[in-house]
Each structure stands twice: as C-alpha cells, then as structure tokens.
PDB file of N, CA, C and O in Angstrom:
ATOM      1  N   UNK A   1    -158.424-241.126  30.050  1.00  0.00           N
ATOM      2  CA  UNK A   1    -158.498-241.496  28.651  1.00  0.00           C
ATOM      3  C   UNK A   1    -159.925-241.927  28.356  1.00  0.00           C
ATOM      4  O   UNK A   1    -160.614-242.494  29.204  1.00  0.00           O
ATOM      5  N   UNK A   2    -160.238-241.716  27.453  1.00  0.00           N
ATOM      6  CA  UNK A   2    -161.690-241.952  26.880  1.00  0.00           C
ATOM      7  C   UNK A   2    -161.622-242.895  26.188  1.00  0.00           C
ATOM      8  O   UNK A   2    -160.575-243.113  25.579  1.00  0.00           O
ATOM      9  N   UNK A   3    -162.963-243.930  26.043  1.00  0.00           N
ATOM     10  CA  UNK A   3    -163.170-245.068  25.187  1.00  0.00           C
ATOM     11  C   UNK A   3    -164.260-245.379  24.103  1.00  0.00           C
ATOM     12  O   UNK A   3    -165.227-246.081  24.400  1.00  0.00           O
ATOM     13  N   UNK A   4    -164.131-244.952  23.076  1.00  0.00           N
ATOM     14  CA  UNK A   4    -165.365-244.967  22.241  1.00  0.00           C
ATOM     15  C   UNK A   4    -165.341-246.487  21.051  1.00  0.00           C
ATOM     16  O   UNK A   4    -164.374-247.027  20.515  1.00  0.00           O
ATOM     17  N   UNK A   5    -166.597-246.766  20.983  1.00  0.00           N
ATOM     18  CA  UNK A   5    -166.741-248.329  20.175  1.00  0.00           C
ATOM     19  C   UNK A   5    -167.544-247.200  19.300  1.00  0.00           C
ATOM     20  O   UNK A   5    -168.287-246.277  19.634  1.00  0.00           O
ATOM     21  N   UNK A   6    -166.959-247.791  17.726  1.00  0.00           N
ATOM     22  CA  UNK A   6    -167.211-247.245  16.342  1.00  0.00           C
ATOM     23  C   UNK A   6    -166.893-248.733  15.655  1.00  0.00           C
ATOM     24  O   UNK A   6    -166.079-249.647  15.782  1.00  0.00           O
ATOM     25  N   UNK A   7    -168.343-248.305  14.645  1.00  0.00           N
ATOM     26  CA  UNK A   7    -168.381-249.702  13.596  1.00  0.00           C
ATOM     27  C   UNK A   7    -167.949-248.793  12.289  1.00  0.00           C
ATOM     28  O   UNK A   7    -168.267-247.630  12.041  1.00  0.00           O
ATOM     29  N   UNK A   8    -167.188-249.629  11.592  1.00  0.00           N
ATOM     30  CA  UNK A   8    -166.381-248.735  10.540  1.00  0.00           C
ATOM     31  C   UNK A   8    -166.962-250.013   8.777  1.00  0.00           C
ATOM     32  O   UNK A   8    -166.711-251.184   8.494  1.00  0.00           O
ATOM     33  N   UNK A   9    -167.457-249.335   8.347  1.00  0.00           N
ATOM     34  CA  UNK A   9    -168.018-250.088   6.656  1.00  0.00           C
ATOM     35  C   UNK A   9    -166.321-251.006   6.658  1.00  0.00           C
ATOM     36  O   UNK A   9    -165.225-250.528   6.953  1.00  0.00           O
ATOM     37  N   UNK A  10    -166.635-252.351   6.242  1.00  0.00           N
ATOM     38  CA  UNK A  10    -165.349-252.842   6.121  1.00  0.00           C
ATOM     39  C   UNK A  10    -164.779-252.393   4.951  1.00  0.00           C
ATOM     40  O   UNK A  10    -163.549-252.418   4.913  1.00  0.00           O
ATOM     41  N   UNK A  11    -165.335-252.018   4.056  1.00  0.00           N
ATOM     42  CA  UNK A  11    -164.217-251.263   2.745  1.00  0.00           C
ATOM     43  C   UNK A  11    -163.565-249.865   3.155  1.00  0.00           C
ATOM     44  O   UNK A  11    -162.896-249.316   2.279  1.00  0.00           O
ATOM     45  N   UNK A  12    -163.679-249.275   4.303  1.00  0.00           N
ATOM     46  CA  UNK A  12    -163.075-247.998   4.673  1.00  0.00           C
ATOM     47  C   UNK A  12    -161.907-248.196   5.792  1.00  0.00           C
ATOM     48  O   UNK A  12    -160.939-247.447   5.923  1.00  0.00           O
ATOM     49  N   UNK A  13    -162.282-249.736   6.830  1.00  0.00           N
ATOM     50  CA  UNK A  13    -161.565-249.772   7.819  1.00  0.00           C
ATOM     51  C   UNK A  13    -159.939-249.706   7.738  1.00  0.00           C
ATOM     52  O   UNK A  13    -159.313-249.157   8.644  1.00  0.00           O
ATOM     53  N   UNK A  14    -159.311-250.261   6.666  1.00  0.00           N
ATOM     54  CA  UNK A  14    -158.244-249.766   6.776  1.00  0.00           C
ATOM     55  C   UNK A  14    -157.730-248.297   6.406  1.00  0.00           C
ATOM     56  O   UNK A  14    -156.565-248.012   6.682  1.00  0.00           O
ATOM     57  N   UNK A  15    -158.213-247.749   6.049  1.00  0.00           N
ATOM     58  CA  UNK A  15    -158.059-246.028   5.742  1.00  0.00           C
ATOM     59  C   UNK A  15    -158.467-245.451   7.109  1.00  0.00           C
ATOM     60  O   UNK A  15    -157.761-244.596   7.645  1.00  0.00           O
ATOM     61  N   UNK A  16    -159.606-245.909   7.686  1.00  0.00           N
ATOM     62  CA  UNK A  16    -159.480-245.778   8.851  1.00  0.00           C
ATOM     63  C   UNK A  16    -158.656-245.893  10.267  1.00  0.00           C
ATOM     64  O   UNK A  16    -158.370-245.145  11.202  1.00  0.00           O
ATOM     65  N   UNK A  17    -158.476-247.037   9.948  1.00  0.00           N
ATOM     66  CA  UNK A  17    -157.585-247.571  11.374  1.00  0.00           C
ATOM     67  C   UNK A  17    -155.772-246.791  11.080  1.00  0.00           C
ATOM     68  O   UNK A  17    -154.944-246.624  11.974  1.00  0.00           O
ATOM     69  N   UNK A  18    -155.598-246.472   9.723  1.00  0.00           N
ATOM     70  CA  UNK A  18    -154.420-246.219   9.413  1.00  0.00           C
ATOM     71  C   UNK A  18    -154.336-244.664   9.789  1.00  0.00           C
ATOM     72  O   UNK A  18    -153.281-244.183  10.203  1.00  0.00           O
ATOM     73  N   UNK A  19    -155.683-243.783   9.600  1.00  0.00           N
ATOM     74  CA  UNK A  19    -155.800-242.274  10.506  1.00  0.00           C
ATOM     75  C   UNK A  19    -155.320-242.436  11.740  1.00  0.00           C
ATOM     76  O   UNK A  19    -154.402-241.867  12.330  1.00  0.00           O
ATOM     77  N   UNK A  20    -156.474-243.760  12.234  1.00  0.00           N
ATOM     78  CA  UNK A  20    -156.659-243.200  13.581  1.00  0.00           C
ATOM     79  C   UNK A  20    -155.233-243.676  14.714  1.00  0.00           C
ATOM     80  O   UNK A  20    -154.861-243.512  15.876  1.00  0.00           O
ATOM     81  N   UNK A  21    -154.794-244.382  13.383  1.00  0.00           N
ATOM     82  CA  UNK A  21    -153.111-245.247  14.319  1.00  0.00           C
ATOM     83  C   UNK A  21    -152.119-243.552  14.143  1.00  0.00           C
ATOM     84  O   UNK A  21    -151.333-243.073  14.960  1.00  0.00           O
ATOM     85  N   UNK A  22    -152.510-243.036  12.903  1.00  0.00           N
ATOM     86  CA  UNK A  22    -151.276-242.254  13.029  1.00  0.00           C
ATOM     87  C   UNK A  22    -151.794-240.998  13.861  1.00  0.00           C
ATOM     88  O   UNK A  22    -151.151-239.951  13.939  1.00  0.00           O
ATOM     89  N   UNK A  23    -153.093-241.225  14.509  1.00  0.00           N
ATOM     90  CA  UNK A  23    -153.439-239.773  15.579  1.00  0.00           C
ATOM     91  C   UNK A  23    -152.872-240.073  17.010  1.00  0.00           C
ATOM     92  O   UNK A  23    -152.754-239.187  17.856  1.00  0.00           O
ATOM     93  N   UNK A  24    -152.535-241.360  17.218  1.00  0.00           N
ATOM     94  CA  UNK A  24    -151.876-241.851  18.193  1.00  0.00           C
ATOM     95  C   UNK A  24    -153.172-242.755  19.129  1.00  0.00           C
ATOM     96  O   UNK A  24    -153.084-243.001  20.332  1.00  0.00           O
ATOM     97  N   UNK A  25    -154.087-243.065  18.428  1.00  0.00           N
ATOM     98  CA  UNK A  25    -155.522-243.788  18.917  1.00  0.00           C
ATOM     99  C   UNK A  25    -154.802-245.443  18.999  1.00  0.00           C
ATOM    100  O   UNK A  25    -154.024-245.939  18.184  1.00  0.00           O
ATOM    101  N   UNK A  26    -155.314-246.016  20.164  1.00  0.00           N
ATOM    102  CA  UNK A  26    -154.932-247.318  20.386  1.00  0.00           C
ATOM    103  C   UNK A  26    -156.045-248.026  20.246  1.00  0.00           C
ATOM    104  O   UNK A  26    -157.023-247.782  20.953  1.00  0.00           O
ATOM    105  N   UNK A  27    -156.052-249.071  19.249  1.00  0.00           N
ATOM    106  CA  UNK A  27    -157.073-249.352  18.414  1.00  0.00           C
ATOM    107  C   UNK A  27    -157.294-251.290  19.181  1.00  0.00           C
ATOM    108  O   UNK A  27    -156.687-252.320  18.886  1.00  0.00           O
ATOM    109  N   UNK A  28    -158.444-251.029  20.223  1.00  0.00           N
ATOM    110  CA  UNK A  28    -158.521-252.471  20.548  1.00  0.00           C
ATOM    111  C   UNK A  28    -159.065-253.322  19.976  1.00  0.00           C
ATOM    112  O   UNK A  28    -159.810-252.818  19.136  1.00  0.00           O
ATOM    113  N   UNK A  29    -159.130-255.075  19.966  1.00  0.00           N
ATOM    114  CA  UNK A  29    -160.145-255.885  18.619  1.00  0.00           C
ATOM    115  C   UNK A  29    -160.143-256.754  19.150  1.00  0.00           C
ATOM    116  O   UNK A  29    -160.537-257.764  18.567  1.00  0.00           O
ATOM    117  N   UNK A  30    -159.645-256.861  20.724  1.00  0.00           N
ATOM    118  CA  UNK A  30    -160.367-257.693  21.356  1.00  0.00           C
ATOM    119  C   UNK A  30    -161.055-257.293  22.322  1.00  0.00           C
ATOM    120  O   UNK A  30    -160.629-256.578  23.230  1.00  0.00           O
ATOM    121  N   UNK A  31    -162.712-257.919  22.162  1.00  0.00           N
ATOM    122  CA  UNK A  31    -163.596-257.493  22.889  1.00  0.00           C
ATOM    123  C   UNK A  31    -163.974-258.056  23.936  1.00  0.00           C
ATOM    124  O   UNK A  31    -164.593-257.484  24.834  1.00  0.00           O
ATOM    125  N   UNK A  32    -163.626-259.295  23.933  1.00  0.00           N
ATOM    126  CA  UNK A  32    -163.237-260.464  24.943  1.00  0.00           C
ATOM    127  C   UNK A  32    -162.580-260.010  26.150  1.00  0.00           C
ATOM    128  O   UNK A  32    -163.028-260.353  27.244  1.00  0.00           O
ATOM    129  N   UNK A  33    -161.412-259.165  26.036  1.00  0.00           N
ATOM    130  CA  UNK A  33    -160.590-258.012  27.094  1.00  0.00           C
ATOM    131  C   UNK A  33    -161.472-257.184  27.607  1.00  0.00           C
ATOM    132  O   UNK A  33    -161.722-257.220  28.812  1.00  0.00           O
ATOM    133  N   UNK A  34    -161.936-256.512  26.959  1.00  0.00           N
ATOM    134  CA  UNK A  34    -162.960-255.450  27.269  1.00  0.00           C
ATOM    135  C   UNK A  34    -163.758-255.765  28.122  1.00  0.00           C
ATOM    136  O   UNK A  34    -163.747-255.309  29.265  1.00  0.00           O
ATOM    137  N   UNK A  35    -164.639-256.671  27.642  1.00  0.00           N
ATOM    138  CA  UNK A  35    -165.994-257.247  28.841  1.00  0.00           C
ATOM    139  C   UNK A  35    -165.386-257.650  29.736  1.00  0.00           C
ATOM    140  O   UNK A  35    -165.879-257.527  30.857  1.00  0.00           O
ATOM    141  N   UNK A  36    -164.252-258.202  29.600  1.00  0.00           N
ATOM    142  CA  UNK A  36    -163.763-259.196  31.136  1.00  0.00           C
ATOM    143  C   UNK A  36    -163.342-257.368  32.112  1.00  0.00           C
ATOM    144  O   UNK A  36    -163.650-257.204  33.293  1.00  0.00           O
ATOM    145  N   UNK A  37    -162.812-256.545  31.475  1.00  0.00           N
ATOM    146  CA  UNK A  37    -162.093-255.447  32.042  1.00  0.00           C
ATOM    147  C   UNK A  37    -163.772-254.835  32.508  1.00  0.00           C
ATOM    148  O   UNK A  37    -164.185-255.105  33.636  1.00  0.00           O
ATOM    149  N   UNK A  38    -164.446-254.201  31.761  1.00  0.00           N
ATOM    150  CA  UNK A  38    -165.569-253.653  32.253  1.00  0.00           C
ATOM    151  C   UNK A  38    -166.202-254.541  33.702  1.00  0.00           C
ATOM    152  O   UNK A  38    -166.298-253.972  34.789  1.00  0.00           O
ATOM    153  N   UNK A  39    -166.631-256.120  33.479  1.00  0.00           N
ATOM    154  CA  UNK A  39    -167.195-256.636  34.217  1.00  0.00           C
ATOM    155  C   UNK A  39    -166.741-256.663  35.652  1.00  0.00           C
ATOM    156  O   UNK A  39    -167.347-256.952  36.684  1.00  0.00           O
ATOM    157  N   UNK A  40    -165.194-256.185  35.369  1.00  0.00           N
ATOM    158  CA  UNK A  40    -164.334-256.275  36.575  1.00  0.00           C
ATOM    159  C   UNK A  40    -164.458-255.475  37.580  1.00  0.00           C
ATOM    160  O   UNK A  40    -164.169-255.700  38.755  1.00  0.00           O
ATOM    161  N   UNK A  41    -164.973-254.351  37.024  1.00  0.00           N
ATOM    162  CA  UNK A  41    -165.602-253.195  37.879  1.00  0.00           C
ATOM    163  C   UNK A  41    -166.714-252.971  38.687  1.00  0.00           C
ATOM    164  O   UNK A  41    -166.928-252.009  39.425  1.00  0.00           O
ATOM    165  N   UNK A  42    -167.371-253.912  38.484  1.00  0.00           N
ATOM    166  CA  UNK A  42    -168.829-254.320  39.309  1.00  0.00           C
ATOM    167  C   UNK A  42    -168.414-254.768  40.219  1.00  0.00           C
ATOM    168  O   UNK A  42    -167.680-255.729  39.985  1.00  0.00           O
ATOM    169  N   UNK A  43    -168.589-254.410  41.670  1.00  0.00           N
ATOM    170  CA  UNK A  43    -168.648-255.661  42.539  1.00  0.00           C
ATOM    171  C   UNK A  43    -169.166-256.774  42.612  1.00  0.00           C
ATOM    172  O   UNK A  43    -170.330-257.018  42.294  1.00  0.00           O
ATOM    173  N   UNK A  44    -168.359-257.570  43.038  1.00  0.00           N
ATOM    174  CA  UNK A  44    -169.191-259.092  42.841  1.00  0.00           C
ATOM    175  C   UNK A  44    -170.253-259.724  43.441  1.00  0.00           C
ATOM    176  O   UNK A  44    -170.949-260.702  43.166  1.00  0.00           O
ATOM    177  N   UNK A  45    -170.173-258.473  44.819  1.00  0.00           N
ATOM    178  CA  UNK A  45    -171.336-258.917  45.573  1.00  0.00           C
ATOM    179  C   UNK A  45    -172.588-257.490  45.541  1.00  0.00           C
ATOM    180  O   UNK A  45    -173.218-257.067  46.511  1.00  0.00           O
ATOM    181  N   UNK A  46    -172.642-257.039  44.248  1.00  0.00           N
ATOM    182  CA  UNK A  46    -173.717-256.413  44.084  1.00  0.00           C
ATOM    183  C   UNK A  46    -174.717-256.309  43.249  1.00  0.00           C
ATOM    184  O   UNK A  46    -174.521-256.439  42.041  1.00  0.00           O
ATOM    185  N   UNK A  47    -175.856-256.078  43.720  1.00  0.00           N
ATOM    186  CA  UNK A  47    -177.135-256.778  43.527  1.00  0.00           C
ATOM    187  C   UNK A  47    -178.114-255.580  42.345  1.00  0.00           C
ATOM    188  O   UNK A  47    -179.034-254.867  42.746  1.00  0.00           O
ATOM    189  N   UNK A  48    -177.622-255.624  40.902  1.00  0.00           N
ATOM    190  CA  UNK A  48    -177.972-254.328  40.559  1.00  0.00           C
ATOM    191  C   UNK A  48    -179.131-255.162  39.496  1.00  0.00           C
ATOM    192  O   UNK A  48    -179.029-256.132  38.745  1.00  0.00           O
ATOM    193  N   UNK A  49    -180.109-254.358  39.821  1.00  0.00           N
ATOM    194  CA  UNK A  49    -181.116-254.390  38.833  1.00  0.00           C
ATOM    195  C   UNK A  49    -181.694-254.199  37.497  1.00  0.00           C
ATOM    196  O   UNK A  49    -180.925-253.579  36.763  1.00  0.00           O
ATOM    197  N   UNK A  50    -182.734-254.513  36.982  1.00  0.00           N
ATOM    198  CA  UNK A  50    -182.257-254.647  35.108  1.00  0.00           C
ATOM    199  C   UNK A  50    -183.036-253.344  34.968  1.00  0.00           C
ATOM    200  O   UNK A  50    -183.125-253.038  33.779  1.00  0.00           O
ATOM    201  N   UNK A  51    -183.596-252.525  35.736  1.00  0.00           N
ATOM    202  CA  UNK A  51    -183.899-250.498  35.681  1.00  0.00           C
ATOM    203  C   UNK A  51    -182.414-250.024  35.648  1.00  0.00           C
ATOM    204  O   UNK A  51    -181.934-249.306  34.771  1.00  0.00           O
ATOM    205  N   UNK A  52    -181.776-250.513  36.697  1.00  0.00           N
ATOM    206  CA  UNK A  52    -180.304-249.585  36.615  1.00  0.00           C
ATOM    207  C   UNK A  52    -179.367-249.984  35.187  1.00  0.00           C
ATOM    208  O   UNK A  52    -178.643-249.178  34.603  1.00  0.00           O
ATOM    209  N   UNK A  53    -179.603-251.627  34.733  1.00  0.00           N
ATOM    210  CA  UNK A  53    -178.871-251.806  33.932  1.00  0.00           C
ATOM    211  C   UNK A  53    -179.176-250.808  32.169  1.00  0.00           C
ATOM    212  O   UNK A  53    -178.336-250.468  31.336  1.00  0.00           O
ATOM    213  N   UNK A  54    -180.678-250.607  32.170  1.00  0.00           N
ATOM    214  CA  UNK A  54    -181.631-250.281  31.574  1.00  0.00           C
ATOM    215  C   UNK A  54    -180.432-248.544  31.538  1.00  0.00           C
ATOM    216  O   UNK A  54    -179.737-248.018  30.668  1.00  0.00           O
ATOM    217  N   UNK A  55    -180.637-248.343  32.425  1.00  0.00           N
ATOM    218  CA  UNK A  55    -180.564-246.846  33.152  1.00  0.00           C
ATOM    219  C   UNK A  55    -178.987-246.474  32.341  1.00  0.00           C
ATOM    220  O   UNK A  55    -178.740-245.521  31.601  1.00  0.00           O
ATOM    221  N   UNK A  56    -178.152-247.495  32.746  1.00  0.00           N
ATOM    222  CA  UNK A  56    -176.669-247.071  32.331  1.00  0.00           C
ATOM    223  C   UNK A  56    -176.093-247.179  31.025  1.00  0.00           C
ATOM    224  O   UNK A  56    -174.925-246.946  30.713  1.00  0.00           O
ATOM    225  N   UNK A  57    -177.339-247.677  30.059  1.00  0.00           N
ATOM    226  CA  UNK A  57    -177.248-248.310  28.971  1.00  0.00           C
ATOM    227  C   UNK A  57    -177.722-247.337  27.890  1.00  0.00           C
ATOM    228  O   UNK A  57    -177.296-247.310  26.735  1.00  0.00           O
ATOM    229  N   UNK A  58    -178.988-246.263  28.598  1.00  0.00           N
ATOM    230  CA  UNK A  58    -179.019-245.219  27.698  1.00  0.00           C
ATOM    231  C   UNK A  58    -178.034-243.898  28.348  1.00  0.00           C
ATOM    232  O   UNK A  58    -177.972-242.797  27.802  1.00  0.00           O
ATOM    233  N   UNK A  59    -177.554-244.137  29.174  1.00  0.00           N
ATOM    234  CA  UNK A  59    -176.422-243.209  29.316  1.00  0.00           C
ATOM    235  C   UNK A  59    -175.718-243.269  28.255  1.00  0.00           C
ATOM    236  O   UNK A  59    -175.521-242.383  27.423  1.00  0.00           O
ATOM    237  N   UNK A  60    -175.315-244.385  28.289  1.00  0.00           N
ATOM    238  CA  UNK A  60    -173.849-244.618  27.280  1.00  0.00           C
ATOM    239  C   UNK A  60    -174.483-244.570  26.036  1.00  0.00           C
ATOM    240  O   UNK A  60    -173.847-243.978  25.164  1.00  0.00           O
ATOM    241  N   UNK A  61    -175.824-245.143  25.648  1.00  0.00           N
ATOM    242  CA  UNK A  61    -175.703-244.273  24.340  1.00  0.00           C
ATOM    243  C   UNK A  61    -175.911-243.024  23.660  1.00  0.00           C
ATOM    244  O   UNK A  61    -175.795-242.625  22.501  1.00  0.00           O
ATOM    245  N   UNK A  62    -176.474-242.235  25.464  1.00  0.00           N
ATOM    246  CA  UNK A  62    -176.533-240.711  24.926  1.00  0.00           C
ATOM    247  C   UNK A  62    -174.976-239.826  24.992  1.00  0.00           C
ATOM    248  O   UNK A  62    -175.020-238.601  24.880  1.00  0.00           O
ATOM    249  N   UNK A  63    -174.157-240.251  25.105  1.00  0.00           N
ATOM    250  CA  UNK A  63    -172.659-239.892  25.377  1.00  0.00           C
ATOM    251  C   UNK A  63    -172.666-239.329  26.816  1.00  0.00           C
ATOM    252  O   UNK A  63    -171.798-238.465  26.943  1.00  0.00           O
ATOM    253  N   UNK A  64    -173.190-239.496  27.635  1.00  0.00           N
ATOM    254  CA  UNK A  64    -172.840-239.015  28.929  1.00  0.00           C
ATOM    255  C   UNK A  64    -171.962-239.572  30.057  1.00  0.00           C
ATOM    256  O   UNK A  64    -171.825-238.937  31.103  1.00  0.00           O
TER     257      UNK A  64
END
C-alpha cells in the first residue's frame, strides 16, 4: 500500500476527503501515529548521518 501526504485548501477539504473516502482511501490525521510508526523503523542503534538524512529527504520529495 502506498502513502502519500497532500495539503488540501481548507475550503475544498471536505469535497475532498468525501472523494477520496468514497475511492476507498484511508484518510489518516494523526500525525503523531505516523512519526512514532515511521521512527519505528530505524534501528535504534543506528548511527545515520544528516547527508543520508539529507539524501532520503529528496528522495521522498522526488517520488521515488
């Protein structure tokens, strides 16, 4: 499953969220979950640097 973060104009978001509920999109709003879930994936005992962090950061915003 794929995970994409979209900022939606707040005068559209409910026309929005009401598409994307009836495409069968599970619409998360807590982001608090998220970071704790992402962060979870790092090992705890690894030692990654702010080039790699640099590095994975324009990944994700080139869609790769």
């Amino acid at each position: 499953m794929e995970r994409l973060v979209i900022k939606v104009p707040e005068k559209k978001s409910k026309q929005v969220r009401s598409i994307l509920e009836d495409m069968g999109v599970i619409i998360v709003t807590d982001t608090t979950a998220l970071a704790k879930e992402l962060d979870a994936m790092i090992p705890k005992d690894a030692d990654i640097s702010m080039d790699e962090i640099v590095e994975e950061v324009r990944k994700v915003r080139a869609g790769l």
